[in-house]
N, C-alpha and C positions, 0 to 999 in steps of 0.2 A: 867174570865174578866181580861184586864190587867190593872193591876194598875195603879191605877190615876197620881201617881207623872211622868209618864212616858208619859202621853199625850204629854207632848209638843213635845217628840222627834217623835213620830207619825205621827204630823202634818202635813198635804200636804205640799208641796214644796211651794206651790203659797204662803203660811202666811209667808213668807220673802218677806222684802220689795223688791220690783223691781221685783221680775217673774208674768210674766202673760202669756197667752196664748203662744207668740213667743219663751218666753225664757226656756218653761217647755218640749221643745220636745227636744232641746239639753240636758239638764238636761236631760230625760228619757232615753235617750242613753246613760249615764254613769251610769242609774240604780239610779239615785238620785230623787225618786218621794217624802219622805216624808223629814223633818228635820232630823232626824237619819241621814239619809245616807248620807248627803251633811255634816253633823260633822266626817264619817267613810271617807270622798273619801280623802284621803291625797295628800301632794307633793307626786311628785316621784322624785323630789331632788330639792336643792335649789340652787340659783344663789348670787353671792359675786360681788358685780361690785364696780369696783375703780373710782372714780370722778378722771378725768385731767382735765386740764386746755387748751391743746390743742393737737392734733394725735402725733405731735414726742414723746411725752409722752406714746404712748400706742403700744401695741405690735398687728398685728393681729391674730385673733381667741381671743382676749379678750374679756372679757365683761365688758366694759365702762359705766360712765356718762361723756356726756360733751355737753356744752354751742354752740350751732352752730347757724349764722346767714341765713333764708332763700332770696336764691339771682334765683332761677331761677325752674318752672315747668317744667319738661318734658314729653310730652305723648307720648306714641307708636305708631308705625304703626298699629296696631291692638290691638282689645278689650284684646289678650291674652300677649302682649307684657308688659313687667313693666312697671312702670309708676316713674320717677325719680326725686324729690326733689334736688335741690341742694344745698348744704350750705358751709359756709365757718365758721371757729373757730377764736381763736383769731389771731393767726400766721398768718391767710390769707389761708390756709390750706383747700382742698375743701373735701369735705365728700358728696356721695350721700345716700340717704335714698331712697330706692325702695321700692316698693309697686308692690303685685298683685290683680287682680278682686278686689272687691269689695271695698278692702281698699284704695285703690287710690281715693274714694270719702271723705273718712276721711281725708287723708292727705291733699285734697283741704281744707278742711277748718280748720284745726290742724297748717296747715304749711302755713300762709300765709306771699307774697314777703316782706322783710326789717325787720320781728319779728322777733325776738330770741327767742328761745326754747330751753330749756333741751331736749334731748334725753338722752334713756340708751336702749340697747343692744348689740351686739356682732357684734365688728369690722372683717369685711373683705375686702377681696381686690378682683375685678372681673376687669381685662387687665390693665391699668395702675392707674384705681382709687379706692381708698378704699371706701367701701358703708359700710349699715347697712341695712339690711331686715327685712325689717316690725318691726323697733322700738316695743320694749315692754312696751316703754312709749315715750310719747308725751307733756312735761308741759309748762309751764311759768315757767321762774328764779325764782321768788317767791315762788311757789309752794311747802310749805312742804311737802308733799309726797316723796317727790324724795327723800328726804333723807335717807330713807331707804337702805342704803346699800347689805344688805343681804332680800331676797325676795324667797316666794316658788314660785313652778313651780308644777302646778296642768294639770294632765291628762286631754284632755278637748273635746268636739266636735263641730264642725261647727254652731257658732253663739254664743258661748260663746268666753269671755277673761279673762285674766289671772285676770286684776284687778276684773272682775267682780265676779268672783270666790271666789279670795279670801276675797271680801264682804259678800256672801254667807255664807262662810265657817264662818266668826266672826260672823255671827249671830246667825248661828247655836252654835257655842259653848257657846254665852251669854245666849242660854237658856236650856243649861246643869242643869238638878235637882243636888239637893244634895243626893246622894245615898249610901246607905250605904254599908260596904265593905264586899264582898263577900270571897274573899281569906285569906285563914287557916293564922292567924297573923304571924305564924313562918315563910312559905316562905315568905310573905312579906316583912318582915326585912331579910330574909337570904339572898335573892334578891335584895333587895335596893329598889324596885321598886315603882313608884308615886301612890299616889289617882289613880283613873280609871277618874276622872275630870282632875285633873294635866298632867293627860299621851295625852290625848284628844288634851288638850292645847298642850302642847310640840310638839305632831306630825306634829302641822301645824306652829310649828316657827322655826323647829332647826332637824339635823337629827338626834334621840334620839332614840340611840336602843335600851334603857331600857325602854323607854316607849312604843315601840313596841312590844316589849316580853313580857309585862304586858297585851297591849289590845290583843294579841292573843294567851296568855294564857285566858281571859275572856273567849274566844271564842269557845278555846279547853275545855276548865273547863264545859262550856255549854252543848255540843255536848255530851261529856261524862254520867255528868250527867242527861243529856234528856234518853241515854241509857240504862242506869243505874235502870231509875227511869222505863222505858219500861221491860224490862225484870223482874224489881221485881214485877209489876203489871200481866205479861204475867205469873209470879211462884203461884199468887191468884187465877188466873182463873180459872175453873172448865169445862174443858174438857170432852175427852171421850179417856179414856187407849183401845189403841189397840193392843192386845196381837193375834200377829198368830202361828198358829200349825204348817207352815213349808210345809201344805200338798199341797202348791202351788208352792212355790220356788223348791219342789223338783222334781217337773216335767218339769224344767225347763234344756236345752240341748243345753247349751252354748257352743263353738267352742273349748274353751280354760279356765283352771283353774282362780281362783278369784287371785289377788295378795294379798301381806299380807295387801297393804294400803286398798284396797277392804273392805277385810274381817274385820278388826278397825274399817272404815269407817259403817259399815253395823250392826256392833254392836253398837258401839254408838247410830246410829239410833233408832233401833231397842229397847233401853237402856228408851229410849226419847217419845220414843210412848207409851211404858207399862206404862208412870207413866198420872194424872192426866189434869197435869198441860199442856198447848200445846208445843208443842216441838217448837222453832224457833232456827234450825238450818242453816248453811252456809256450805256447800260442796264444798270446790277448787279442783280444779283437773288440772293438767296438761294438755297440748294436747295429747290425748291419753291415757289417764290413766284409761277411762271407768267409767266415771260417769254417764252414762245413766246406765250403767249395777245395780249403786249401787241405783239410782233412781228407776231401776226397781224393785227393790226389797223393798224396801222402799213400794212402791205401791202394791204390791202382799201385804205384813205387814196388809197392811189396809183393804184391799179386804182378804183375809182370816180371820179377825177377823169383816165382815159382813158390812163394810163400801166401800165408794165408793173412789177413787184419783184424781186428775186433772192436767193436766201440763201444764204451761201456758208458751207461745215462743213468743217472741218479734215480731217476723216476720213472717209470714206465710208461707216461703219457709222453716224456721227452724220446725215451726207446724210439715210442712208435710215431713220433712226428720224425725222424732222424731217419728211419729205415724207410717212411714213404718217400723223404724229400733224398736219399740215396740211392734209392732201385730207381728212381724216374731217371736221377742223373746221370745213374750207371747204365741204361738201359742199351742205348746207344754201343756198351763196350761189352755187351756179352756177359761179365759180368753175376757171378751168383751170389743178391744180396738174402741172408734170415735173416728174422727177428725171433731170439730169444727171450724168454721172461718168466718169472716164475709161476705164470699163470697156464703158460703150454703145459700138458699135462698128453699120455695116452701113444698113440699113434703120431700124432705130427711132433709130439716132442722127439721119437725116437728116430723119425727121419730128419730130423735137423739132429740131433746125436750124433746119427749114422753119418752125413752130409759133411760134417767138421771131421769125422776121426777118416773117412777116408778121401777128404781133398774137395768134395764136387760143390762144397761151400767155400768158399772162398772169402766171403768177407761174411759177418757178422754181428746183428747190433743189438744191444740190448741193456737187461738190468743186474746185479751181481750174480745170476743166472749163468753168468756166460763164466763166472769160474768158480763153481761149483767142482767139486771132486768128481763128480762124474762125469763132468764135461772133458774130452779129448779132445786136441788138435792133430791133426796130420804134421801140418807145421807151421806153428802160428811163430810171424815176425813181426808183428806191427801191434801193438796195442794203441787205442787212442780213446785217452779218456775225458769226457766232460768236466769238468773240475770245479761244475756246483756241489759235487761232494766234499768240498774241503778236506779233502783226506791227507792228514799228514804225512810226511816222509816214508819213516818203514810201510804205512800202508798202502801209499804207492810203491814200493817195490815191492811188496808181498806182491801186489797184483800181477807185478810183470817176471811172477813165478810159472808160468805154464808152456811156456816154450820148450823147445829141447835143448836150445842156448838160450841166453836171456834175450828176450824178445827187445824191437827198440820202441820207446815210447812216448806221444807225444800228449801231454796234456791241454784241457784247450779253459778258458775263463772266458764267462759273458761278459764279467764285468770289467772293466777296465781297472787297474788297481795301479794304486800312488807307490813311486817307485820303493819309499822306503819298506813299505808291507811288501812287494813281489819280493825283496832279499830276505825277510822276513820267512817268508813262508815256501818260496820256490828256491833259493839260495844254491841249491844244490844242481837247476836248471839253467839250460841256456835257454834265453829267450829270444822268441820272434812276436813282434808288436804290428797290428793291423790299424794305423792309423789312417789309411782312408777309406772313403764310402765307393762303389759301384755308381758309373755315372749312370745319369736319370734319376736319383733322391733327388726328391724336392724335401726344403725344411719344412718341417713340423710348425703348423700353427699351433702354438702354446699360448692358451690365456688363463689365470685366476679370475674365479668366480664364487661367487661368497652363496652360502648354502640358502641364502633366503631366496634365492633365485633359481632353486630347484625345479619349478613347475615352468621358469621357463625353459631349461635346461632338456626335459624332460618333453616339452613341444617339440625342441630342435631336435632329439633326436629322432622324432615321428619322423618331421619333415626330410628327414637323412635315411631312414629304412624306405621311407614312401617313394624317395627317389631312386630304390633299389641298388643303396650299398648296406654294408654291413657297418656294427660297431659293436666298441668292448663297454661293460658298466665294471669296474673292479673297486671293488670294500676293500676295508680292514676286518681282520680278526679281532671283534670285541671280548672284553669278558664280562659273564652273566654275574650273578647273585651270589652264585658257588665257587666264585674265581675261577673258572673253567673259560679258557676261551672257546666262541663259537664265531659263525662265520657272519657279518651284517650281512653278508650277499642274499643269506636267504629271505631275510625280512626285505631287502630292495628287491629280491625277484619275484616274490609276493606282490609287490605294487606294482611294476615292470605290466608283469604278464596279465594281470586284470585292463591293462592298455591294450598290451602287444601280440597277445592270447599266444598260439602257439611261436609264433616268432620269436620266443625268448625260450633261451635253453642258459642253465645253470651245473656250473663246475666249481667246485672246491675238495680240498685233501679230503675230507672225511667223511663223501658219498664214494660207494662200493665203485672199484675199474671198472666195472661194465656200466655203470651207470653216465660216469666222465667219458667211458670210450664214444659212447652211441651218442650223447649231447656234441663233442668235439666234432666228430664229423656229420652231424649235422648243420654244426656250424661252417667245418670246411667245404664243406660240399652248395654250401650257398642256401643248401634248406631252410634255417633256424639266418635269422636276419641281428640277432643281440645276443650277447652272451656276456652274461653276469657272472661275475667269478672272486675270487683272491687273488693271492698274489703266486697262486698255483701256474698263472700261464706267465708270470715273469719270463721265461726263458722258454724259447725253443719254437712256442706256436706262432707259425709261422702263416697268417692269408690274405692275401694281397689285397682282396677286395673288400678287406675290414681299413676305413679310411678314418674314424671316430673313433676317440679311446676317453670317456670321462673316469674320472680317478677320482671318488668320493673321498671326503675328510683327509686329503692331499698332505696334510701336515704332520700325519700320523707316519709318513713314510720317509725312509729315509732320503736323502738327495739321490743316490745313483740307485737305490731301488724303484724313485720315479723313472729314471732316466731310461730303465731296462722296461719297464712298463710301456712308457711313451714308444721305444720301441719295438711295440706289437704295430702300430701301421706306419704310415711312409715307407713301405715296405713293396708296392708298386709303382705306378705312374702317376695316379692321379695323387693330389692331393688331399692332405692330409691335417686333419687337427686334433688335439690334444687338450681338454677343458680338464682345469685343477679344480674341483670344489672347494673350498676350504669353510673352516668351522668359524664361529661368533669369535673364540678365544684363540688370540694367535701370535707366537713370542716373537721377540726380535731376531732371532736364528730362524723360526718358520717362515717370518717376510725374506729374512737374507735366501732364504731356501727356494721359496717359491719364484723368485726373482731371477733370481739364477735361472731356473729351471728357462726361463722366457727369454731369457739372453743369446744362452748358447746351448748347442746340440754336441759338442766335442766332449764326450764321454773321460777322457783322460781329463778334462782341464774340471770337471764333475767329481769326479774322484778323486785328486788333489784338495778340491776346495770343499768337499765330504769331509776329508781329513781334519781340515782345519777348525769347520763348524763345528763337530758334532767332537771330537775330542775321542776317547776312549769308551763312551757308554756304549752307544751305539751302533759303531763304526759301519758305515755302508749298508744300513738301514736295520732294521730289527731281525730280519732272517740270518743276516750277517752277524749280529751281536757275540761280540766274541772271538771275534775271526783271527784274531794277533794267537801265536805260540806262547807266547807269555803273560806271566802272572804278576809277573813286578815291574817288569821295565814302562813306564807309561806310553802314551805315542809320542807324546815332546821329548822323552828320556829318547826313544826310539829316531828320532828325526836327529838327534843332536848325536848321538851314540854310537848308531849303526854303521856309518865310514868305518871311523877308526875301529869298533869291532871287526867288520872284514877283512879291512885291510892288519889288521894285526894274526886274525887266525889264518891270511895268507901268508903273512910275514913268518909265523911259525910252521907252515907248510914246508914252504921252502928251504926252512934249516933243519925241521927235523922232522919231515910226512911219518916217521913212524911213532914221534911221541916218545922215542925213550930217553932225551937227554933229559934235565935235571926239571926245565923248566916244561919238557914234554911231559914230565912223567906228573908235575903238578897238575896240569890241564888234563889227561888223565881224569883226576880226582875231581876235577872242576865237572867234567862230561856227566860221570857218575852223579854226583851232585845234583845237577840239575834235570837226573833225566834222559840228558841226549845221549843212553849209551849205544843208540843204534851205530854212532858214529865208532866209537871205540872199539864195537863185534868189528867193524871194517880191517883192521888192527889185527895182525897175527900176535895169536897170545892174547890180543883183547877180553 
């Protein structure tokens, strides 16, 4: 239950005076549904305006108050045309205030002829006369308000205003509890930093970067010890130790040796299964470093010591690339691999049904199909999931609900991720990191090539089908007219195939599975010589004799979602290249990007320097956007933050793992607070 002193921040949005039905959907599109969050939505910066007395006094691009006389309406030719006030200052001085859509009914009755008004917002000049667009306020000379010099400026959406906001925002913080303090007393003072009330306040009068680094240290403090407190609960648990003899993995007749990150990788595992407790592991691996190989083995572990595995893939084209490249590997070990998905339906669903509840399936892979309520294990001990799902904490352990003890479970990432995001987000995991390749890669020829050189790009690739290897053509998701995104891939496979005629097959998200099933393997199969796609075959598709990969409008992508791209080939023996197109317009982050990309192949040292380029917007490309737990802490707050958050919700581990002493019980309210109470249900009495 969460604590009472906490109600009020709970509250629905609507128990602030003034929202009602109209004003609670703009509100919901900043995420602002209860009280909490409308005290969390901050300026994103503030405005300083100077009071003159009349325009020679003011410079344009300023931000003003001044006293103007209304002397004349103007309407448009049309509903879309401004709508133009005109005013005159003391000088005689003319000033128009514009207006568009809707506001031009305000300024009718805001601005009527022969009154005088305060305005205040930011002077420009559009062909000989200086205006002001859409005043940020509208008063009487009297009006104390205006006096306000200095004002925030709040992120906002369509039907909300700045004033009304920042009404919102004071109400919410008048009904701030008094809570008490969560953070170890020494950083506190070594920090400087305010109450967690004080910092609240601050953030919405002044730009106070101590009081930022306090609320998201709060946030990181949270997260941490939510993980914290998961992992020592997941050390209680009583499991089932899966100890195997080996006499599976050794019939197993791999192309090529383990590397040494393999073999650490596979002990650790291995390490993690013999003991009681459930293993939750995190497995990174590079593009190509063979994590299905260590996965596989992983799964053999469990199925030789009389239990069953299951591997769960985001997407059904990754399902069925993962069950082909495991029944070949398993083939050799006897070995019973399915493929589950929500597309089986009838008779073969119910023999894979039947096959998992009474044992003669042994491993199986698929899409959230595989834990379904209807689905039964005999005795499932191994879960091993793909972890392009981004699936939070509790919903990785929801998952590794269907054992008859909690199953152990390892998760796996394509992408290579910077250390401070893995504590971030896996916190609660131990990790094994696949930093080398399989010998025999050869490096990726990587070049930028500028888009006016498309038809020659477009010859080379003849000259590379005609030589009888395969290659990828991969778009971005544009958006049309209706802001809807769609795919460019289909207008480039339009031009493609009037070339390449049937030799070109095309894949993206939003043609029907059977339509991507039968293109993919035509493509694996050697049939289909091009395949045009999105960034749908990112992960997983896996064909050695695709040695070409060009990546249109290159810039659009993030740094390691090239890098995951690029590796779709070098993937076999021969060699391999890699052509970036890029566009006419291209920033100085796109050159740092592209550049990169041609340098180095070492997916971690990509993902580090992702970090650094791209900051918070987009973090590890736009499918990623978003990818951070958090809402306030930045990723500089987070690079500078995240130690001592760990290390302090370790520090409080260790003196008080159940949370009840003084300073427990305040973190507690901090869990609550932010959210992480999965950590706190861990907690008898939680």
């Amino acid at each position: 239950m969460r604590p009472e002193i906490l109600n009020p921040l709970f509250a629905e949005v609507d128990t602030l005076d003034g929202v009602g039905p109209k004003l609670k959907k703009p509100l919901e599109k900043l995420h602002c549904t209860r009280v909490r969050d409308v005290a969390y939505h901050w300026p994103d910066r503030f405005v300083t305006r100077r009071p003159v007395d009349n325009l020679d006094e003011a410079s344009e691009g300023e931000q003003i108050i001044i006293a103007v006389t209304v002397t004349e309406h103007r309407s448009g030719a049309s509903r879309r045309a401004p709508y133009r006030v005109l005013a005159t200052d003391s000088a005689g001085n003319v000033l128009a205030l514009t207006f568009f859509g809707r506001a031009s009914y305000t300024a009718k009755k805001e601005l009527p002829v022969g009154e005088t008004r305060r305005v205040a917002g930011k002077l420009e000049r559009y062909g000989d006369m200086l205006q002001m667009v859409h005043p940020d306020h509208v008063m009487k000379v009297d009006d104390p308000a205006l006096g306000q010099m200095r004002e925030p400026v709040y992120p906002l959406a369509e039907g909300l205003t700045q004033p009304r906001m920042a009404s919102l925002a004071a109400q919410a913080l008048d009904k701030l509890p008094a809570l008490p303090e969560w953070i170890e007393p020494g950083m506190l003072t070594r920090e400087k930093w305010p109450t967690w009330a004080d910092a609240l306040h601050s953030v919405h009068a002044r730009d106070d970067e101590s009081a930022k680094d306090r609320l998201a240290y709060d946030e990181l403090l949270a997260n941490q010890l939510a993980m914290q407190l998961v992992r020592a609960d997941n050390r209680k648990k009583r499991g089932r130790a899966l100890a195997g003899d080996g006499s599976m993995r050794g019939k197993l007749q791999l192309p090529f040796p383990l590397t040494g990150a393999q073999e650490r990788s596979i002990r650790e595992i291995e390490g993690d299964l013999q003991q009681d407790a459930p293993m939750l592991r995190l497995l990174q691996g590079d593009v190509g470093a063979g994590k299905t190989v260590v996965a596989l083995h992983a799964m053999l572990i469990a199925v030789e010591a009389g239990a069953q595995a299951a591997l769960l893939a985001p997407t059904e084209l990754l399902a069925r690339q993962h069950f082909e490249t495991l029944r070949e590997m398993a083939r050799p070990t006897g070995v019973e691999v399915a493929l589950l998905t929500g597309r089986d339906k009838g008779r073969a669903r119910e023999s894979i049904l039947m096959g998992l509840m009474d044992g003669s399936i042994q491993i199986v892979v698929g899409t959230h199909a595989i834990f379904q309520e209807t689905v039964q294990y005999r005795d499932l001990g191994l879960v091993v999931v793909d972890e392009q799902h981004r699936f939070g904490v509790s919903q990785r352990l929801q998952m590794a609900g269907k054992g008859k003890r909690p199953p152990h479970t390892l998760s796996m990432t394509a992408t290579p991720i910077p250390r401070t995001l893995t504590l971030a987000n896996y916190g609660e995991m131990e990790v094994s990191r696949l930093d080398e390749l399989p010998p025999g890669r050869q490096a990726i020829d990587t070049r930028v090539v500028g888009m006016e050189r498309l038809p020659d790009v477009v010859d080379a690739v003849g000259r590379h089908l005609a030589s009888g290897q395969q290659a990828y053509w991969v778009c971005p998701l544009v958006r049309d007219e209706d802001g809807m995104e769609k795919p460019a891939a289909e207008q480039r496979y339009a031009v493609l195939k009037a070339r390449f005629d049937d030799d070109v097959v095309l894949v993206h998200g939003q043609l029907d599975p059977e339509v991507k099933d039968e293109a993919m393997a035509r493509f694996a199969s050697g049939e289909a010589k091009l395949l045009v796609a999105t960034t749908v075959i990112e992960v997983g598709v896996d064909v050695p004799a695709s040695t070409l990969i060009v990546i249109e409008q290159a810039e659009k992508f993030g740094l390691a979602q090239l890098h995951q791209l690029r590796g779709r080939v070098g993937r076999g023996s021969e060699k391999s290249t890699c052509l970036l197109l890029r566009g006419e317009q291209l920033s100085e982050t796109g050159r740092r990007r592209l550049a990169l990309m041609r340098e180095t192949q070492d997916g971690f040292r990509i993902a580090e320097e992702d970090l650094e380029l791209r900051g918070g917007g987009e973090l590890l490309g736009t499918r990623q956007s978003g990818d951070t737990p958090f809402r306030i802490a930045t990723l500089e707050q987070m690079q500078r933050l995240m130690d001592p958050a760990t290390s302090d919700a370790k520090l409080l581990m260790d003196r008080d793992a159940g949370l009840e002493g003084e300073r427990g019980e305040a973190a507690r309210i901090l869990l609550y607070l932010h959210e992480r109470d999965m950590g706190v249900r861990t907690l008898r009495g939680g």
